[in-house]
Structure formats: C-alpha cells, structure tokens
Rosetta silent file (secondary structure, phi, psi, omega in degrees, C-alpha in Angstrom):
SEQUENCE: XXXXXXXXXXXXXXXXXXXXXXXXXXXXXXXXXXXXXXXXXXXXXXXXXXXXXXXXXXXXXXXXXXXXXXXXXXXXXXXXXXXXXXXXXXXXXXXXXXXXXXXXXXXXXXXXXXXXXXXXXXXXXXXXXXXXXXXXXXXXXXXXXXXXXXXXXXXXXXXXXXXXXXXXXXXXXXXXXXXXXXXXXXXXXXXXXXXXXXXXXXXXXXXXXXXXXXXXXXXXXXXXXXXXXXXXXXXXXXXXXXXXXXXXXXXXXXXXXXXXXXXXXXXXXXXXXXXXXXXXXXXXXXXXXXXXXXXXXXXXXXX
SCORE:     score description
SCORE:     0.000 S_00000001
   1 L     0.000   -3.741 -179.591   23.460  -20.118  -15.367 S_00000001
   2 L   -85.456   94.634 -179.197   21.239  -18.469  -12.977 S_00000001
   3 L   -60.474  -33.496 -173.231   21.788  -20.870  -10.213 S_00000001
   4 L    43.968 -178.266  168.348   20.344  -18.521   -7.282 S_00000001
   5 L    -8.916  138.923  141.352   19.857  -18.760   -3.978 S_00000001
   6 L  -134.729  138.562  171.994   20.540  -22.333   -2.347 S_00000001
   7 L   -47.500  -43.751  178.497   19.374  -23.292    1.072 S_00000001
   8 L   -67.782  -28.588 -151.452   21.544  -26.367    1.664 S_00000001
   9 L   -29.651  -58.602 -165.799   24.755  -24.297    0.865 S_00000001
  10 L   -51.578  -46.821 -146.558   25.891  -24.542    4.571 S_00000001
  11 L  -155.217  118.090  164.297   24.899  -27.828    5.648 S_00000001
  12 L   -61.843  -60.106 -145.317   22.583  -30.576    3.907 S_00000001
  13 L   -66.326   -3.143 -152.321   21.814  -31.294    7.522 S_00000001
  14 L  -120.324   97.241  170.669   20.990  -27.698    8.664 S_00000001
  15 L   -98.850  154.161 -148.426   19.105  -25.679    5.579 S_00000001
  16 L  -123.012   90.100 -168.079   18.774  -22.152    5.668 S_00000001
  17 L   -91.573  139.737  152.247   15.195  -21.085    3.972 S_00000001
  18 L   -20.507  132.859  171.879   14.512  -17.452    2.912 S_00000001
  19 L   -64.430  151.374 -175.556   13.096  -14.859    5.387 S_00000001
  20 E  -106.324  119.979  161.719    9.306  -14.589    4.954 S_00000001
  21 E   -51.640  164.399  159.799    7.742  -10.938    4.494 S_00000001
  22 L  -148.069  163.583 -169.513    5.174   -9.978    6.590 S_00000001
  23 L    25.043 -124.734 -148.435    1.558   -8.146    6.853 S_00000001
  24 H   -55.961  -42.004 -161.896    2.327   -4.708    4.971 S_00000001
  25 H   -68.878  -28.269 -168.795    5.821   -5.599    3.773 S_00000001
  26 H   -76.457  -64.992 -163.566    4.210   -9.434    2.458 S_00000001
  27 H   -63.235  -19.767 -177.721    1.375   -7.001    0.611 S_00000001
  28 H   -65.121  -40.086  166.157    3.930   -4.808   -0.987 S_00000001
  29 E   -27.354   79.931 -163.607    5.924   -7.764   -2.308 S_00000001
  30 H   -44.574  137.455  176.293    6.265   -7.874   -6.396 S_00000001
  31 H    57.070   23.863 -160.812    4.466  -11.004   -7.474 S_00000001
  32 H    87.927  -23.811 -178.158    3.657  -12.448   -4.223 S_00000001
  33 H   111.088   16.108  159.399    7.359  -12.420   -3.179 S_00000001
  34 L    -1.479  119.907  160.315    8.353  -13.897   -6.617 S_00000001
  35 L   -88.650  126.847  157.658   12.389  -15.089   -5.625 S_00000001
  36 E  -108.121  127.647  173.745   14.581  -13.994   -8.874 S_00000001
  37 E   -85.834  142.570 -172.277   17.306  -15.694   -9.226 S_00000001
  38 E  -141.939  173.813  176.503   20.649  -14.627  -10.255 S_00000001
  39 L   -52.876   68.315  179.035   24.268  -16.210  -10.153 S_00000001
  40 L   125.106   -3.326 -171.905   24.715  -17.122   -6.186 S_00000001
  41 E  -154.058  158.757 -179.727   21.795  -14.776   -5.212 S_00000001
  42 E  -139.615  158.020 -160.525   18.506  -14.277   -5.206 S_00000001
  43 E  -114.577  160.723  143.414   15.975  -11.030   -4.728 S_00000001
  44 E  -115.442  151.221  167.840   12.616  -10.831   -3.625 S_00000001
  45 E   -94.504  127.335 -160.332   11.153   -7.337   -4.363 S_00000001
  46 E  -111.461  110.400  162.733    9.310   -4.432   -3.083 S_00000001
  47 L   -44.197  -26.275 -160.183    6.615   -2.855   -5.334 S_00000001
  48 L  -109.773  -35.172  170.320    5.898   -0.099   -3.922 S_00000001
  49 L  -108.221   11.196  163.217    9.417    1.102   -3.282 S_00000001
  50 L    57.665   16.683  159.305   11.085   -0.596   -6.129 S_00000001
  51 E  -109.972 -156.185  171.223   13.988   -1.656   -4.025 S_00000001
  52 E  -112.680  149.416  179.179   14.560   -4.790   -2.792 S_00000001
  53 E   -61.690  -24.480  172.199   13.126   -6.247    0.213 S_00000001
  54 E  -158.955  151.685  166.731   16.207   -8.798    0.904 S_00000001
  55 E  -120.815 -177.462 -141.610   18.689  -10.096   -1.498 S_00000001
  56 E  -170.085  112.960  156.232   20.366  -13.824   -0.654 S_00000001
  57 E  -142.902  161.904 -158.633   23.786  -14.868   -1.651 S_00000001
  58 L  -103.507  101.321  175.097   25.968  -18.017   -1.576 S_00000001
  59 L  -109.377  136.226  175.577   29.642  -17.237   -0.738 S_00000001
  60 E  -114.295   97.069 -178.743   32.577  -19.764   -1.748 S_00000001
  61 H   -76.577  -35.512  170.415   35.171  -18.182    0.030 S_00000001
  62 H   -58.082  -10.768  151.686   37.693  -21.090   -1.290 S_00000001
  63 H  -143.237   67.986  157.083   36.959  -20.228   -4.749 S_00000001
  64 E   -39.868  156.585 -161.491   37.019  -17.201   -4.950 S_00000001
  65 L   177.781   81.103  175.543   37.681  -15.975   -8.503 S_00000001
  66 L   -38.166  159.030 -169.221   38.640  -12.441   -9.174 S_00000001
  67 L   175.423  127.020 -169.261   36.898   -9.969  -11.808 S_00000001
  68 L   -80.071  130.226  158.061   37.953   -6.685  -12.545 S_00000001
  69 L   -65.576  130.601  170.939   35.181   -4.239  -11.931 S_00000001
  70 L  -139.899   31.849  157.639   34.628   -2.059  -14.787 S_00000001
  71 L    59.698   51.776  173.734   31.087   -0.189  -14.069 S_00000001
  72 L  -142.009   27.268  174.264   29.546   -0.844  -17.966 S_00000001
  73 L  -126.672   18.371 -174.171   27.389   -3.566  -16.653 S_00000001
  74 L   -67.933  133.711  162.215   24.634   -1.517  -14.916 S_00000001
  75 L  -172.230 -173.280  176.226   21.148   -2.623  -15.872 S_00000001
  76 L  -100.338  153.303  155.380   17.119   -3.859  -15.293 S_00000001
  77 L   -99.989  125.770  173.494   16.553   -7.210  -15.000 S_00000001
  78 L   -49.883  -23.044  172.653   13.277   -7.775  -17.729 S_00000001
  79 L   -62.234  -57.043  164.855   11.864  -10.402  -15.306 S_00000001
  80 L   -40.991  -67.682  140.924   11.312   -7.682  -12.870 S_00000001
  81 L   105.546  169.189 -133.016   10.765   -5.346  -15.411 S_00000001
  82 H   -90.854  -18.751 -161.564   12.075   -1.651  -15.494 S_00000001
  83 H   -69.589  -41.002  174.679    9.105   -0.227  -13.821 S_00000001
  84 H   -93.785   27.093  165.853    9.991   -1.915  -10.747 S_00000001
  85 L  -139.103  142.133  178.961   13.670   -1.056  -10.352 S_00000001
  86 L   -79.811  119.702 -170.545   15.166    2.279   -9.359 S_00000001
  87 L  -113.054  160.737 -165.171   17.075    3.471  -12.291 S_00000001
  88 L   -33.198  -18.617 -152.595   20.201    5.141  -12.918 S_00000001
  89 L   -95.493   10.989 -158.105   18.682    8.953  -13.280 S_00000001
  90 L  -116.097  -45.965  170.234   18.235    8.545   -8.777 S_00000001
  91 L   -64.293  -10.677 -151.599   21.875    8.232   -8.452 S_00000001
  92 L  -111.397  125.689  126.182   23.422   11.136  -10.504 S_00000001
  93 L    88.794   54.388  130.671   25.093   14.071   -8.683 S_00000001
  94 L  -101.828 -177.624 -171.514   24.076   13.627   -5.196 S_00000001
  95 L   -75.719  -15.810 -154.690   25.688   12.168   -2.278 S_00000001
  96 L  -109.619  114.165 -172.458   24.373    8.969   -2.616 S_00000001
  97 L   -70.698  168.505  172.763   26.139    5.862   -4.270 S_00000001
  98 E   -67.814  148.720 -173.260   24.692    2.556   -6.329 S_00000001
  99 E  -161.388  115.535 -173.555   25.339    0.800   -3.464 S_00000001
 100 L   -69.627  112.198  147.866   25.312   -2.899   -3.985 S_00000001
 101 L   -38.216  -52.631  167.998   23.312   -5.168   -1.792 S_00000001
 102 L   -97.459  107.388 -173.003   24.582   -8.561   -2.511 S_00000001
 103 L   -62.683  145.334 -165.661   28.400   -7.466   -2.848 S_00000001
 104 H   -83.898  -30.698 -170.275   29.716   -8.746   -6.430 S_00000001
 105 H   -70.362  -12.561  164.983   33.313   -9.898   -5.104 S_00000001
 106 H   -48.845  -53.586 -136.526   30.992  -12.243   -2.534 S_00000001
 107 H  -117.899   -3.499  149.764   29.485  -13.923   -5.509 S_00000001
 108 L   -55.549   58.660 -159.447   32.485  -13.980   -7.682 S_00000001
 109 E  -151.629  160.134  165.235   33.481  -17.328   -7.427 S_00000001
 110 L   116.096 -158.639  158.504   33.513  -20.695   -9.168 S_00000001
 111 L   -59.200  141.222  162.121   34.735  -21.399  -13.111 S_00000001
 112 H   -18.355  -56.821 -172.375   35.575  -18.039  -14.728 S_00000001
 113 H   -60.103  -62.458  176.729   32.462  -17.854  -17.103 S_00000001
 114 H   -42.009  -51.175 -165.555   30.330  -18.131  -13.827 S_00000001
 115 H   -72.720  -27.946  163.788   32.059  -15.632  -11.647 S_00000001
 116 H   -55.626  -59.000  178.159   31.816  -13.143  -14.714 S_00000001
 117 H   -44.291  -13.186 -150.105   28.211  -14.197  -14.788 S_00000001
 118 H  -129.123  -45.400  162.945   27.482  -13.428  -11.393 S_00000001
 119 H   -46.694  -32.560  172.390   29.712   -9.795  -11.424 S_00000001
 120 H   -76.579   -3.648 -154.855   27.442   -9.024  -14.139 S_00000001
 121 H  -110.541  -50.767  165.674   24.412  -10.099  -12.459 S_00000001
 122 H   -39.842  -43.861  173.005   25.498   -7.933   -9.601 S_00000001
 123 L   -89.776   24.722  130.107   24.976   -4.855  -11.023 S_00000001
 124 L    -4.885  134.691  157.896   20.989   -5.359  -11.355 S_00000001
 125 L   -83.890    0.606 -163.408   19.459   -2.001  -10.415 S_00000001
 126 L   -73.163  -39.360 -162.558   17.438   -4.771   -8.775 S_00000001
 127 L   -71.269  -54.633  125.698   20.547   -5.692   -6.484 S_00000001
 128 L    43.412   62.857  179.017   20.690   -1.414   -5.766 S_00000001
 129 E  -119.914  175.748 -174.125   19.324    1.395   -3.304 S_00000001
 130 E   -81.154  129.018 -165.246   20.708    4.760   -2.238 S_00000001
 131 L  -117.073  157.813  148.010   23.467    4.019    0.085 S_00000001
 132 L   -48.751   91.418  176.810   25.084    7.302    1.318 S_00000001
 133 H    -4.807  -66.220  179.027   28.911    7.693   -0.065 S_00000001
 134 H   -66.435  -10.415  161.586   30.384    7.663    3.340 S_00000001
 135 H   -78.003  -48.322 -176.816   28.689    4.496    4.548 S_00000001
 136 H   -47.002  -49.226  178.468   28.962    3.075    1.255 S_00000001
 137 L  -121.862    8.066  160.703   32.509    2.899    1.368 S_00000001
 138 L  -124.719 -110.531 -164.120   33.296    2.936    4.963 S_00000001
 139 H   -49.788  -33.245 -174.238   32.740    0.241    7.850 S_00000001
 140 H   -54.219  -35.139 -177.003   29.485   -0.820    6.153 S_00000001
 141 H   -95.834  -15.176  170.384   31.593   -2.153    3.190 S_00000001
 142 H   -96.152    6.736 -178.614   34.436   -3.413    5.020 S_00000001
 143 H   -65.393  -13.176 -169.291   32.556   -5.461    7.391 S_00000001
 144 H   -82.885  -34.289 -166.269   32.169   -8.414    5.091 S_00000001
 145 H   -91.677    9.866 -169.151   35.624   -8.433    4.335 S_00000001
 146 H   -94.737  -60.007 -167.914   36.789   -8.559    8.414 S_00000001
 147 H   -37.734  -39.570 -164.235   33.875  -11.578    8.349 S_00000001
 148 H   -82.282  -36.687  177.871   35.673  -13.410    5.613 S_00000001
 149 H   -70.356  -13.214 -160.514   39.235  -13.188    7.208 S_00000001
 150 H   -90.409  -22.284  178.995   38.221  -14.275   10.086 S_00000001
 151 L  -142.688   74.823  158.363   36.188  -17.333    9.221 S_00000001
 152 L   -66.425  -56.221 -171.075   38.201  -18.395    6.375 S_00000001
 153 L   -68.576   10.499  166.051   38.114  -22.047    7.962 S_00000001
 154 L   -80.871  -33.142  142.571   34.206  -21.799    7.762 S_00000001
 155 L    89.637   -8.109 -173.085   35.097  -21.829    3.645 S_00000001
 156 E  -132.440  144.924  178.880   30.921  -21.190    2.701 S_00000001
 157 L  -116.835  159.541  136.059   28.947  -17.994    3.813 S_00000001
 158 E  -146.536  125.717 -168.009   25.586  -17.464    3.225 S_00000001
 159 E  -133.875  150.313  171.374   24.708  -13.575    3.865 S_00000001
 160 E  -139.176  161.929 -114.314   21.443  -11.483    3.802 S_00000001
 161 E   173.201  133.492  175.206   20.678   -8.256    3.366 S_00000001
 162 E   162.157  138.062  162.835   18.592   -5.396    2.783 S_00000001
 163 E   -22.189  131.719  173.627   17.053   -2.020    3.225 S_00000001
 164 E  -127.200  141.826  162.311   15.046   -1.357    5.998 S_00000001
 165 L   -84.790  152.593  170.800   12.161    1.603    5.760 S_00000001
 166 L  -135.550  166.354  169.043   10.033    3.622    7.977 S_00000001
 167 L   -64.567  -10.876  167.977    6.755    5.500    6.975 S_00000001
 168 L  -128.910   52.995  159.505    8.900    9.051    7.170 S_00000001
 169 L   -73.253  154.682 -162.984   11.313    7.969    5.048 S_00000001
 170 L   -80.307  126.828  175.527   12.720   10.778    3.370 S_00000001
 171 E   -58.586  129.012  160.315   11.034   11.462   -0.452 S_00000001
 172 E  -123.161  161.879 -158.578   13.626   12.057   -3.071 S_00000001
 173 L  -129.270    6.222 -163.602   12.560   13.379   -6.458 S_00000001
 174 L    70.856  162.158 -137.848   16.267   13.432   -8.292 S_00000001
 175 L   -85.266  -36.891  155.741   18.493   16.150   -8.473 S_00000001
 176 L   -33.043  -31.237 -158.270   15.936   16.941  -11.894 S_00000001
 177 L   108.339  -52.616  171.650   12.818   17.124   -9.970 S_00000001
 178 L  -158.169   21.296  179.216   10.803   14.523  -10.799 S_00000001
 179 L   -41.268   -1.978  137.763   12.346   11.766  -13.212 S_00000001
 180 L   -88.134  162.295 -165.782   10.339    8.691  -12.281 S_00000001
 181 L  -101.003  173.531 -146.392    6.979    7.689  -13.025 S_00000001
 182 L   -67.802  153.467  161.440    3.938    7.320   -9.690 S_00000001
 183 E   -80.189  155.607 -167.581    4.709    3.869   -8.015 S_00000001
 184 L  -118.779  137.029 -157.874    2.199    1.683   -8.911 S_00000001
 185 L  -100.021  155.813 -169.141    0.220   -0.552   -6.307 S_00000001
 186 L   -47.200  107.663  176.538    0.108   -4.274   -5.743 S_00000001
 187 L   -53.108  128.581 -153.230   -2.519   -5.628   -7.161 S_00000001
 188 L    82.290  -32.000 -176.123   -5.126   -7.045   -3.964 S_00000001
 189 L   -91.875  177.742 -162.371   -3.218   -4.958   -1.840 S_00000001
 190 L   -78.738  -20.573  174.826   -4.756   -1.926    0.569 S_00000001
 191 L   -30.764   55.030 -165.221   -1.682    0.200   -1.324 S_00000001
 192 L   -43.932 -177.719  175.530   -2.725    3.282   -3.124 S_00000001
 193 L   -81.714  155.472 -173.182   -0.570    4.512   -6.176 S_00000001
 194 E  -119.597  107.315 -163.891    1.696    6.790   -4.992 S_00000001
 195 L   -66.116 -145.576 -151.502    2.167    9.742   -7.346 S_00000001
 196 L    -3.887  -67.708 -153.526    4.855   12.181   -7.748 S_00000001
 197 L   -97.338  -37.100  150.520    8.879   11.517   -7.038 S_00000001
 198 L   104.551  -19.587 -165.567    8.014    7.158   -6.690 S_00000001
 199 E  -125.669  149.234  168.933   11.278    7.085   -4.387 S_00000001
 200 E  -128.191  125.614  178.127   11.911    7.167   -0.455 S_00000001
 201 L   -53.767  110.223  155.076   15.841    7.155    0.723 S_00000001
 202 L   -18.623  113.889 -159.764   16.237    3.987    2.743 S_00000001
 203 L   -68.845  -56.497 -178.596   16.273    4.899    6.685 S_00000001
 204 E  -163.153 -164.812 -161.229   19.089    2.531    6.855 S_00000001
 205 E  -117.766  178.546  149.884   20.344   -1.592    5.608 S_00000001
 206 E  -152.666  169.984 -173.965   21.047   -4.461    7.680 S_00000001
 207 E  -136.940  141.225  161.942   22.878   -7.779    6.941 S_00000001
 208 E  -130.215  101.845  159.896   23.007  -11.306    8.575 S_00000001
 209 E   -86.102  147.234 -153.636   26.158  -14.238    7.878 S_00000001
 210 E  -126.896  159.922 -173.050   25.453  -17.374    8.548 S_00000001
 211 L  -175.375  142.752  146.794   28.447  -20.286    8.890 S_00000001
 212 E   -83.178  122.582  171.113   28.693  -23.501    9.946 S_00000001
 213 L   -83.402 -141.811 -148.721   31.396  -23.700   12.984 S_00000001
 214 L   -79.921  -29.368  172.821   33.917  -26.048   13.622 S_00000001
 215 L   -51.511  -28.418  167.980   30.940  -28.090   15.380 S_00000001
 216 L    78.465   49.170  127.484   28.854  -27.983   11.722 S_00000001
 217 L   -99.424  130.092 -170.616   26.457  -26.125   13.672 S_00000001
 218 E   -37.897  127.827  167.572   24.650  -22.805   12.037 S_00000001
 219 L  -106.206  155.313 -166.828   25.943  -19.669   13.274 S_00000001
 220 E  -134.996  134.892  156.797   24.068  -16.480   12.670 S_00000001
 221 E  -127.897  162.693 -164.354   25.755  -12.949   13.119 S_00000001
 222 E  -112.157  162.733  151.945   23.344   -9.793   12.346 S_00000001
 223 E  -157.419  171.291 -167.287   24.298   -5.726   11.696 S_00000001
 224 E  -164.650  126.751 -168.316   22.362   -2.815   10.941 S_00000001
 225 E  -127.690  138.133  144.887   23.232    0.743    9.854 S_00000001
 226 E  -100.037  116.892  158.024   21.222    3.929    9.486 S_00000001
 227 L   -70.037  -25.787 -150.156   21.593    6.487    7.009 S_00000001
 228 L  -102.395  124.471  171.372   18.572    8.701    7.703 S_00000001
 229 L   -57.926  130.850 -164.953   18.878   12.158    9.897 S_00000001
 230 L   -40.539  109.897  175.342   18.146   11.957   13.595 S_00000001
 231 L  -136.802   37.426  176.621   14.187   11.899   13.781 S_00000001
 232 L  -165.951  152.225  168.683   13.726   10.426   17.064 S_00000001
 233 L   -94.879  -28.160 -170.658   14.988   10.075   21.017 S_00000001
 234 L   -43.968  163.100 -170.688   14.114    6.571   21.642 S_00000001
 235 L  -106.874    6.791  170.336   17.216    4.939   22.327 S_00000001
 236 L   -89.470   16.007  176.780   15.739    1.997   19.363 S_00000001
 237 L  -102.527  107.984  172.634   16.923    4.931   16.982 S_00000001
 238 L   -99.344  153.475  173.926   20.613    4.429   15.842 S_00000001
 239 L   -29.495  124.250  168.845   23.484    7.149   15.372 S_00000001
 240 L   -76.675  140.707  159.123   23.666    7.682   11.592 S_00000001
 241 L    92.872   32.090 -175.314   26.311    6.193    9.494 S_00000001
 242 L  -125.825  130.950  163.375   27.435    4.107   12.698 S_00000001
 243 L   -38.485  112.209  156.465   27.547    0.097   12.629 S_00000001
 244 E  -111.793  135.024 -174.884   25.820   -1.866   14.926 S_00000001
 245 E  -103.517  131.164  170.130   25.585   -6.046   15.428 S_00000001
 246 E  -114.543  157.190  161.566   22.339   -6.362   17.282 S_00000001
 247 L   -38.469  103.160 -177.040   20.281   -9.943   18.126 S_00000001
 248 L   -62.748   18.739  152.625   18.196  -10.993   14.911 S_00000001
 249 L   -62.562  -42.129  162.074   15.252  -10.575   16.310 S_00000001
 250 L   -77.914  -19.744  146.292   15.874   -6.648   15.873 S_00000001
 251 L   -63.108  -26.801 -174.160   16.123   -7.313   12.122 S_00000001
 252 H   -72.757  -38.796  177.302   12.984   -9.390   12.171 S_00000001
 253 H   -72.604  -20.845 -169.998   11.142   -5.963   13.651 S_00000001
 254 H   -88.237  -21.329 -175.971   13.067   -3.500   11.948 S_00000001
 255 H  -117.359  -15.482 -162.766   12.082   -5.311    8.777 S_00000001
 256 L    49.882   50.673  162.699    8.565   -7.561    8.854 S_00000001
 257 E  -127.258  149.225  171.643   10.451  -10.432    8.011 S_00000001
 258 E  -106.898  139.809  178.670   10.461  -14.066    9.819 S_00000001
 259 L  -105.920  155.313  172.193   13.585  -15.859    9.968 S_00000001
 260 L   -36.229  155.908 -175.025   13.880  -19.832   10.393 S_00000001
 261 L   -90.362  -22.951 -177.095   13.123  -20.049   14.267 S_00000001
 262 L   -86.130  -28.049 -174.223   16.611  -21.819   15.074 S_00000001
 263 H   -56.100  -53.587  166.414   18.508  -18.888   13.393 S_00000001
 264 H   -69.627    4.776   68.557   17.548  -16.908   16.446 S_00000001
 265 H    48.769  -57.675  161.227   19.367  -18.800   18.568 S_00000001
 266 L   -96.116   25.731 -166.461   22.082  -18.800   16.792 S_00000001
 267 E  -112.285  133.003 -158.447   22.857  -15.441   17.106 S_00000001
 268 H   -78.899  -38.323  173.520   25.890  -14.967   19.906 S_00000001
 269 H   -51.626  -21.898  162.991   23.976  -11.891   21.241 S_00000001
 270 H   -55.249  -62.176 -167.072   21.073  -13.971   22.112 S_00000001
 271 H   -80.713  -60.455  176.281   23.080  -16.314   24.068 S_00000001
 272 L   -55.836  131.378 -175.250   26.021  -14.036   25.460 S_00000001
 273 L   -95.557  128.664  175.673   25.277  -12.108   28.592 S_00000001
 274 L  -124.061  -17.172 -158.979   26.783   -8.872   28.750 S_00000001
 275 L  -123.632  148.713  174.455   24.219   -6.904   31.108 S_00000001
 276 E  -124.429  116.425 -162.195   23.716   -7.753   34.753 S_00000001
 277 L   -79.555 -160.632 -163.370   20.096   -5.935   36.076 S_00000001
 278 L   -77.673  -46.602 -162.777   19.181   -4.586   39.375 S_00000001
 279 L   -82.080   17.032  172.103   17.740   -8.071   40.402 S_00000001
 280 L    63.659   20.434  177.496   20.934  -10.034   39.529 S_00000001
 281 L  -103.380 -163.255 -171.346   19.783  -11.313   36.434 S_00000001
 282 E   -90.392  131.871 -157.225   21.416  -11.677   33.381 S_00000001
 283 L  -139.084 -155.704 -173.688   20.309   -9.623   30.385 S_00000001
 284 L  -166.547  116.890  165.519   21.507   -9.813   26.456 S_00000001
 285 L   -40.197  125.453  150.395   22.923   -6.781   24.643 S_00000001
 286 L   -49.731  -53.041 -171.335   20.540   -5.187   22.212 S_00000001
 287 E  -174.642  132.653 -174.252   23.229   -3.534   20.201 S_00000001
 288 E  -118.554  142.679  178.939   27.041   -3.010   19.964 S_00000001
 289 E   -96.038  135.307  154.978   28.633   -0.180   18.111 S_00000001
 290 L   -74.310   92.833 -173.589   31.177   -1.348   15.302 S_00000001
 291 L  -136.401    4.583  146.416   34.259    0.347   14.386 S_00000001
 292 L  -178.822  174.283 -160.538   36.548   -2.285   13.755 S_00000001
 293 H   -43.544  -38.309  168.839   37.264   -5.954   13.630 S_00000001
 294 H   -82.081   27.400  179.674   37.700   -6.657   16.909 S_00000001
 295 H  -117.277   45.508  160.059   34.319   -5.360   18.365 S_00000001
 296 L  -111.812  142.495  164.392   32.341   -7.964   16.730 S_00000001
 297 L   -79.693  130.207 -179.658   31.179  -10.872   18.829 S_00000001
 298 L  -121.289  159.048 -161.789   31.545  -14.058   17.430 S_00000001
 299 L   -73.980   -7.859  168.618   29.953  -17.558   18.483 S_00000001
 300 L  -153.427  137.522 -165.746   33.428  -19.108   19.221 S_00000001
 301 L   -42.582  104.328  160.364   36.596  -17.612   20.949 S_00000001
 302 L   -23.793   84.956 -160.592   38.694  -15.350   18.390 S_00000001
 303 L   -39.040    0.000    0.000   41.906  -18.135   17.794 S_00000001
C-alpha cells in the first residue's frame, strides 16, 4: 500500500518533483538519496545524521479520514535499516519531543485501511527528529492546520519538510551518556565516521505547501523555525522557537536543496513588495514573524 510520494498530485499539468540535495548534503544522502516510500509520503535520508533530509506528503484535505492516535506504533523502517534512524532511547526524559515531520492527520486520508496504513507509517523513527516540546506543540504545529482552513477550496496539499543543520549543531549523547553507536560514513563520500554520541539537535525545521489556486496555477508558501540557542548576530539568525514564512530561496540555502525553478516564483514573498529602499526601488521581504493566522501572506486576497 505504500503509495508514496506523487508529483502530479496538484496538477497533471503542473508536477511538483522532489527537492534535489546538494554538494555535502547530496554526499551524506543514504543510498544516493534512495526516496522511501510510505502511505502519502516519502523520505529521503541523511546518513550521517540519521534524520531525514526532507520528507514529502500528499494531503487530501476532502477525505480526510480520522484515526485515533494511540502512540504503540513507534518503529524502524527495515528498508532504512535501524542503524540509520534515531531511536527511541534520544527522546526519553528531556525536553525534546518525537516530533513528527510529515504530520500523520495530513496523511490520514482515503479508505479506512489506508488512512490506518499511513498513521502507522507515520510514526517511522525515519519520519522523527528532536523537536523541542514548546515548538512541538505550539505555532509550529498549528500552522498546518490555519493552512488547511484557509485553503479548504484548494482540496489537495502537497507539503515539505525537514530539519535544517549547521556544523555547530549542538551534540547530544542521551540523558544515559552515550546510547548510540559512531555514525557511520557514506560510502565514496569525504565523511569520516563520527564516533561517540552519533546525534546533533537540529538547529531548527522548515516546511513548504504547495496548492493549486483558483487559477490551477502552483502556489508555493515556505516557513522556518529555529530551535537552537542564540549563536550568532547576523540578522540571517532567527529568534528561537519563533515562526517565520520567508521566500524559498532561503530554504534552498538554509538546506542544500534545489527546488523545481518555477516553485520560486511561486512564492508570494518573491513577488509581493513590502520594502521600499533609499533609491525608490522596490525590495521583497526576507522574513515575516508568525504568531497567528492572519500574518501569513498568501498568493490571493484572504476572502
């Protein structure tokens, strides 16, 4: 039943391909950048930090299909294999929750059998990094559901997703000391093995939903959160645990990944002018802080 990932979802005319890793993040990549597929979503993976690099999912907002969470469905997927997923002993009695990537009530949809398939499929440690409790469960998790009332009449989603890292991300070893074994490096890549605690806390996630509007042209909107303690002034450093929708161009940097070339474009921050410079021109917002439904921009006038 593992349908995964589909490109066409939005639009036959308009398809929506996977973001492409790049240089270090491309060498890092389990299997080449292997997609595993699961019910409505699909992962690609990062070896060396044994989260994932993006996950992919297919939202039917019109069939929608409820499923009681009841947390007994945590597991590795063997295709992946256990070595290469951050297990269960990283999570316990710290601050920091399983914190789904691909949300399960997105991909909870369809006949019954399926949307059970695909709640179970959610809880992957594959789908999984350390999200910080208060993030976990505040704007970061309700933004998807402000997306979905709002572009009910869009009736399909397609959202993306992922961790993003820096080189001083913070090591965590478990509240034990040192419960996981050395990461182990890509085979062909410049990666040594990395011994001791195998995990680094995610500096922070970002997301992008995609719709067709009323026009059946792609719409793209992006966010990005930090989790990680203040370790810079640049003003390309965001507030921790605070929402931002930035231009997807700042995910493509923040991340090494290339997006379809029309997708930027379709991002209303691209196109809306918000800044006027010394020299009268016109400028594009970089990033807006999020704190509730109505501070997101969207590509056509709020009904």
């Amino acid at each position: 039943m593992k349908t995964g990932y589909d490109p066409f979802f939005l639009n036959e005319k308009h398809p929506i391909p996977l973001p492409l890793p790049q240089g270090r993040v491309a060498a890092e990549a389990l299997d080449d950048g292997a997609v595993f597929d699961f019910t409505h979503f699909s992962i690609v993976m990062n070896q060396r930090t044994r989260f994932a690099i993006f996950s992919a999912a297919c939202v039917d907002i019109l069939r929608a299909t409820p499923v009681t969470r009841d947390n007994s469905s945590w597991h590795f997927d063997e295709r992946i294999g256990e070595e290469n997923q951050v297990g269960p002993e990283y999570y316990a009695r710290n601050d920091y929750d399983k914190g789904h990537l691909t949300r399960r009530r997105d991909i909870c949809w369809g006949e019954r059998r399926e949307a059970e398939q695909a709640n179970y499929d959610s809880f992957c440690y594959a789908n999984i990094a350390l999200q910080h409790h208060h993030f976990n469960t505040g704007i970061w998790n309700c933004l998807e559901d402000w997306v979905i009332q709002r572009l009910q009449a869009a009736k399909r989603l397609v959202i993306l997703t992922g961790p993003i890292h820096k080189d001083d991300d913070e090591e965590y070893c478990g509240v034990d000391g040192n419960p996981g074994s050395p990461i182990a490096a890509h085979p062909g890549s410049p990666i040594a093995a990395h011994p001791g605690c195998a995990v680094h806390i995610p500096f922070g996630f970002w997301k992008s939903v995609l719709y067709a509007n009323e026009e059946q042209q792609i719409s793209c909107l992006s966010f990005l959160i930090r989790q990680s303690p203040e370790r810079s002034t640049d003003r390309c450093e965001y507030q921790r645990l605070v929402t931002y929708q930035v231009p997807l161009e700042t995910i493509a940097k923040e991340t090494s990944l290339r997006f379809d070339a029309s997708l930027y474009l379709r991002n209303p921050l691209f196109w809306e002018p918000r800044l006027v410079s010394s020299e009268g021109k016109q400028e594009v917002s970089e990033l807006i802080p999020i704190y509730q439904q109505s501070d997101i921009r969207w590509s056509t006038p709020a009904p």
